[in-house]
C-alpha positions in Angstrom: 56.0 112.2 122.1 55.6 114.8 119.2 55.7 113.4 115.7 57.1 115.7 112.9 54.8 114.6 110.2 55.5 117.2 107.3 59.5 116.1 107.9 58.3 112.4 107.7 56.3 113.1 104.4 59.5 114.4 103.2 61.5 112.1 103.4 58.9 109.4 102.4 57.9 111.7 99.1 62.0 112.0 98.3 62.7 108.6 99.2 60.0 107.1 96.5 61.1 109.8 94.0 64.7 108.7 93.8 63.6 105.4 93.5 61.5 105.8 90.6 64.4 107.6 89.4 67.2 105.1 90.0 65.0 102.6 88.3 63.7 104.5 85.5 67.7 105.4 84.5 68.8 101.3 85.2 66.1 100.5 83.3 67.3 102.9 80.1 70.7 101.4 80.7 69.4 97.8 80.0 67.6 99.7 76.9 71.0 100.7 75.5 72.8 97.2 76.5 69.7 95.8 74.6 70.4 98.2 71.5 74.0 98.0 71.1 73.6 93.7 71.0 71.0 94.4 68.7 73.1 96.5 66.3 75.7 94.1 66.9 74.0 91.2 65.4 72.9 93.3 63.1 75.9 95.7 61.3 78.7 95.5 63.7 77.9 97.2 67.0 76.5 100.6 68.1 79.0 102.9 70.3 76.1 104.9 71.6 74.2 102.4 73.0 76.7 101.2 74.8 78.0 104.9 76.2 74.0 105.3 77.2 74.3 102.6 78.8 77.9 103.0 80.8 76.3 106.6 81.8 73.1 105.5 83.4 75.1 102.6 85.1 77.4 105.4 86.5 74.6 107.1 87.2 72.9 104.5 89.5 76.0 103.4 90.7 76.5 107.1 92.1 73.4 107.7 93.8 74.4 103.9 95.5 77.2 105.4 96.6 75.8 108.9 97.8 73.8 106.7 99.8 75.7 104.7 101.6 78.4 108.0 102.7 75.1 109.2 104.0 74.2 106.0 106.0 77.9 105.7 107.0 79.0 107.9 109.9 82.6 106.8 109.6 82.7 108.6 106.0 81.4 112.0 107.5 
């Protein structure tokens, strides 16, 4: 049995990358959530915290979803 290691390392270097990705953009999502509730309380609300926020959501949401067709045979 032959074991394509530089294919694993691959896939194990792209795999933790998009993760740190997908988190790092949730996590600035909750940032502009946090932000906009802030300037809420504050003077009445803030329209671009809330738009970074619906952006990085779509974001995440989309790489979900790019996952999943890939997973998915049906969807090919």
């Amino acid at each position: 049995m032959h074991l394509d290691w530089t294919a694993l390392g691959e896939v194990a270097a792209v795999s933790t990358g998009v993760t740190v990705a997908v988190v790092v953009v949730f996590a600035l999502g909750v940032l502009g959530v946090a932000r906009a509730e802030g300037a809420r309380d504050d003077d009445g609300g803030d329209v671009l915290g809330f738009a970074q926020a619906g952006l990085c959501f779509l974001a995440c949401a989309a790489v979900v979803a790019y996952g999943i067709y890939l997973i998915v045979p049906q969807f090919h």
